[in-house]
LOTISE-99305 format. One record per residue (C-alpha): residue number from 1; x, y, z. Coordinates in steps of 0.25 Angstrom, whole numbers, padded with zeros to 4 digits, always signed. Example, Ala and Ser with C-alpha at 12.3 -4.5 7.8 and 13.67 -1.06 7.14 Angstrom:
2
{site 1,{+0049,-0018,+0031}}
{site 2,{+0055,-0004,+0029}}
This chain:
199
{site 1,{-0096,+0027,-0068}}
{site 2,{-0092,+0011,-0067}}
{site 3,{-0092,+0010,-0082}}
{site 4,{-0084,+0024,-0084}}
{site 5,{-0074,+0015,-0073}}
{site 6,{-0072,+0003,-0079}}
{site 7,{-0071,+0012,-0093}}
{site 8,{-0059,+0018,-0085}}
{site 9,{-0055,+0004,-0080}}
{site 10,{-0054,-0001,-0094}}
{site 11,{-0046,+0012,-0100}}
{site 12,{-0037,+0009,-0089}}
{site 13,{-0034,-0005,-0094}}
{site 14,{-0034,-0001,-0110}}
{site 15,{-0023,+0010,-0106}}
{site 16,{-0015,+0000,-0100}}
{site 17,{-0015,-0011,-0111}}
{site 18,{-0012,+0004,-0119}}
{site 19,{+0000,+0007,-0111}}
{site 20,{+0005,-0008,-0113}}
{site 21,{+0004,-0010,-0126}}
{site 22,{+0013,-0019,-0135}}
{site 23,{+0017,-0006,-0142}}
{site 24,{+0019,+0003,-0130}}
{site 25,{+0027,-0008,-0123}}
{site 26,{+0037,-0011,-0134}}
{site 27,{+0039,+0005,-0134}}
{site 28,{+0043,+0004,-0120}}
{site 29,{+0051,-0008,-0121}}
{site 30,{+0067,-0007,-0117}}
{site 31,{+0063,+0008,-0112}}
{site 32,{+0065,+0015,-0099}}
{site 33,{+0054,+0019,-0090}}
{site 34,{+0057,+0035,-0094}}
{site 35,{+0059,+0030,-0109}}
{site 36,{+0045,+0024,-0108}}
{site 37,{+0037,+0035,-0102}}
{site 38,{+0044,+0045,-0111}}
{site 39,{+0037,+0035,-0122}}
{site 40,{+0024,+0035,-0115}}
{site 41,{+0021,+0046,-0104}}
{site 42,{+0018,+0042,-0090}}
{site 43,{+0005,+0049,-0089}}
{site 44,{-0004,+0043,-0077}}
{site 45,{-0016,+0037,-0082}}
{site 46,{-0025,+0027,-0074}}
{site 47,{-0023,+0012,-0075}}
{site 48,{-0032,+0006,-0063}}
{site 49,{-0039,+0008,-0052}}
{site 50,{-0036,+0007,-0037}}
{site 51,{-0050,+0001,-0031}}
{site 52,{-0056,+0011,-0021}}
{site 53,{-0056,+0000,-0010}}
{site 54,{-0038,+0000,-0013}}
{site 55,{-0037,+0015,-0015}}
{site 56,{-0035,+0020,+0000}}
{site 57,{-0023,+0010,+0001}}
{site 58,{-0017,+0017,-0010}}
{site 59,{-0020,+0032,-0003}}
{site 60,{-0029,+0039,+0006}}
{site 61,{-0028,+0053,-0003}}
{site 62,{-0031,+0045,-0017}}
{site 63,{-0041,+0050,-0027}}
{site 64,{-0042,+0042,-0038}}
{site 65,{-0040,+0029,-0039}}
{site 66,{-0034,+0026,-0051}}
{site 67,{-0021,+0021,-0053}}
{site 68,{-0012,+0029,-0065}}
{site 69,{+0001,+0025,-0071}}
{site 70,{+0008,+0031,-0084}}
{site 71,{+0009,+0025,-0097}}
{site 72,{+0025,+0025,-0098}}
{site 73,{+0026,+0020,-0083}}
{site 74,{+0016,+0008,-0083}}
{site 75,{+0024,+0004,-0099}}
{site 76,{+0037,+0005,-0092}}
{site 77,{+0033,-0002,-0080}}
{site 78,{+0027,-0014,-0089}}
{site 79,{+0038,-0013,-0099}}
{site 80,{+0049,-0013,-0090}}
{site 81,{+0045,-0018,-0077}}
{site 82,{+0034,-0029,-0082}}
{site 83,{+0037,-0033,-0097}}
{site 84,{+0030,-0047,-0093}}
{site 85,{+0017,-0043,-0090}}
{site 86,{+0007,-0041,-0101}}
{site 87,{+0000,-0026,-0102}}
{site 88,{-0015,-0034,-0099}}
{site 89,{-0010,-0037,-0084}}
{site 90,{-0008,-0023,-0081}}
{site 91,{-0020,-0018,-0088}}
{site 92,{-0027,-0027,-0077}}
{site 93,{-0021,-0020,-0064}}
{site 94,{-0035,-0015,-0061}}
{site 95,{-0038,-0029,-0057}}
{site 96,{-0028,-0031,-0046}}
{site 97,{-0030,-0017,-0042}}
{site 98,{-0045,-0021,-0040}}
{site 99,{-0040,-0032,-0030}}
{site 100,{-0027,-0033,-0027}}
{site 101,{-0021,-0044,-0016}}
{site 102,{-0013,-0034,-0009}}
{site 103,{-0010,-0019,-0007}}
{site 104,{+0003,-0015,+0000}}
{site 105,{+0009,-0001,+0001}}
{site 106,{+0025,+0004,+0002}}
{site 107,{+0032,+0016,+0002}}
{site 108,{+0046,+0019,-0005}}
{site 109,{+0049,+0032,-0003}}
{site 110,{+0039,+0037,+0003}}
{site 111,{+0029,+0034,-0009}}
{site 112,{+0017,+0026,-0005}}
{site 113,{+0015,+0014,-0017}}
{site 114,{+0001,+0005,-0013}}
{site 115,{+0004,-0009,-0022}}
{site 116,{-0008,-0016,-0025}}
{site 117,{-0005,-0031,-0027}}
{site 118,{-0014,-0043,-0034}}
{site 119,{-0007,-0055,-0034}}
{site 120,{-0009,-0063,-0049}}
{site 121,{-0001,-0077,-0047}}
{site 122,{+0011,-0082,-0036}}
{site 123,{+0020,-0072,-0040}}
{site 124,{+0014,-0061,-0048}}
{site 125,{+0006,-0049,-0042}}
{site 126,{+0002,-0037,-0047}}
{site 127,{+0006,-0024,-0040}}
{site 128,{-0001,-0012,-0042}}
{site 129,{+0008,-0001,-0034}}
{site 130,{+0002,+0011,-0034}}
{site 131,{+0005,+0025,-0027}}
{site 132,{-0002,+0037,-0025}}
{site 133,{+0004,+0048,-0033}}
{site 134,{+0005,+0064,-0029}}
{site 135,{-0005,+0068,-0039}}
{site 136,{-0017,+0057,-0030}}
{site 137,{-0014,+0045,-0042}}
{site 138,{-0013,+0033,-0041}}
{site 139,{+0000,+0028,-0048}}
{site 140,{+0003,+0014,-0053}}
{site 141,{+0016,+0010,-0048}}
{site 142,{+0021,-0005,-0052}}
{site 143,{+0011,-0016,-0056}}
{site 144,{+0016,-0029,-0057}}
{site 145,{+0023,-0039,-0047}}
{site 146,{+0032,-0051,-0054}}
{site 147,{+0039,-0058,-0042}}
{site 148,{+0041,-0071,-0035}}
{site 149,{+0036,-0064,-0021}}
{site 150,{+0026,-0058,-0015}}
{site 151,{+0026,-0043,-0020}}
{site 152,{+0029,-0033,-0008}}
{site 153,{+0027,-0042,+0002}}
{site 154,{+0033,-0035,+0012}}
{site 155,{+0024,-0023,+0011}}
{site 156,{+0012,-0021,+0021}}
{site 157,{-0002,-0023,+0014}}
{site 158,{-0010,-0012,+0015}}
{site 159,{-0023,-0020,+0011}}
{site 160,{-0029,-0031,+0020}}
{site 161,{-0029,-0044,+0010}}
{site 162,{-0046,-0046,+0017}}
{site 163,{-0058,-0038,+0012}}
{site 164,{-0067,-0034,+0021}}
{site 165,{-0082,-0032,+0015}}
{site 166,{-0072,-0028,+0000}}
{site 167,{-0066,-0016,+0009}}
{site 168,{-0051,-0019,+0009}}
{site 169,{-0044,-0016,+0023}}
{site 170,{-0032,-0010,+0027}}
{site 171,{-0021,-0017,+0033}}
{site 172,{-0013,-0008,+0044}}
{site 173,{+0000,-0004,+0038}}
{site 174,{+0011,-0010,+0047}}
{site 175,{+0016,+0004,+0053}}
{site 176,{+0032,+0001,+0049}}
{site 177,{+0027,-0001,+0035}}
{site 178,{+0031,+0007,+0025}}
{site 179,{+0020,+0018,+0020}}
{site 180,{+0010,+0024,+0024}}
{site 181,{+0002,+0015,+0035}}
{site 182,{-0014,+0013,+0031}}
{site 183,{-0017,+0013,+0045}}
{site 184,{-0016,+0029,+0045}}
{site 185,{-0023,+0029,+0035}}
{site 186,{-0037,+0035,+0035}}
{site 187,{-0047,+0024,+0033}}
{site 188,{-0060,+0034,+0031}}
{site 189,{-0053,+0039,+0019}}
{site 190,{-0062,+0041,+0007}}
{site 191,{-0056,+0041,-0006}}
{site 192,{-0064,+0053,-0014}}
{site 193,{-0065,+0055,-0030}}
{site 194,{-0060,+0041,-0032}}
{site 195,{-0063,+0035,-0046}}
{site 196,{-0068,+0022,-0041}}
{site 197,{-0064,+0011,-0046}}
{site 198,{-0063,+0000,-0043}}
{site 199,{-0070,+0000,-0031}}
């Protein structure tokens, strides 16, 4: 079962470095979001994994812990959003995921994103901001941070920065934050059918 996992882990990362090849980025270059998913499709396929300890922060009801994306949105996103970051990085987002610095949650209009973040030097972070979909997937949503500031600092953290015996606890959600407060949540929730890793 672990070696089928890191098989998967592995596939995750080769499709990846396949979405953002040299080819397909000069395709997509000077073209619109649309243009490019016309180019590409936008099919979700998995390219991480939220660890099983992080996944109740992202929700209560979710399933599999995967995290999917389509092919034309992550090109336009690093096409037209990140052109300065080379496709390696982003094939190494289950890294951060395994241990990110902070997790913090907003709500625009009334959809629910959880941002895992994993600061990589004084000004850089990573940002995996995921949101639970209808259809119980976990979508990818941006994934990289360039600025001279902290990112989202003025949301509330949802994840204590302690461990306690490797079992991350749960700040309570300031109550005139915006979301959905933790503290309502359902702490005996037990995640069922869930792939697994990383643990």
């Amino acid at each position: 079962m672990e070696e089928n996992i890191e098989q998967e882990i592995a596939h995750m990362k080769s499709r990846i470095l396949t979405w953002l090849s040299p080819e397909n980025l000069a395709k997509a270059k000077g073209k619109t979001k649309a243009e490019i998913i016309a180019i590409f499709g936008n099919k979700l396929q998995p390219v991480s994994y939220i660890p099983l300890k992080f996944l109740l922060y992202v929700g209560a009801d979710i399933n599999d812990n995967r995290v999917y994306s389509g092919m034309g949105y992550f090109i336009d996103h690093a096409v037209n959003h990140h052109p300065n970051i080379l496709a390696e990085k982003y094939a190494n987002v289950q890294t951060f995921l395994n241990n990110p610095d902070d997790i913090k949650e907003t709500t625009k209009e009334r959809n629910r994103s959880v941002i895992f973040i994993k600061k990589t030097d004084r000004y850089n972070a990573v940002l995996v901001h995921t949101k639970a979909s209808e259809v119980g997937k976990i979508i990818l949503h941006t994934s990289f941070f360039s600025q001279s500031k902290k990112p989202y600092a003025r949301l509330p953290s949802i994840r204590s920065t302690s461990l306690e015996d490797g079992i991350p606890s749960i700040s309570p959600a300031d109550n005139t934050a915006a979301g959905r407060s933790l503290s309502a949540r359902k702490d005996d929730v037990k995640v069922q059918q869930v792939v697994g890793y990383p643990k």
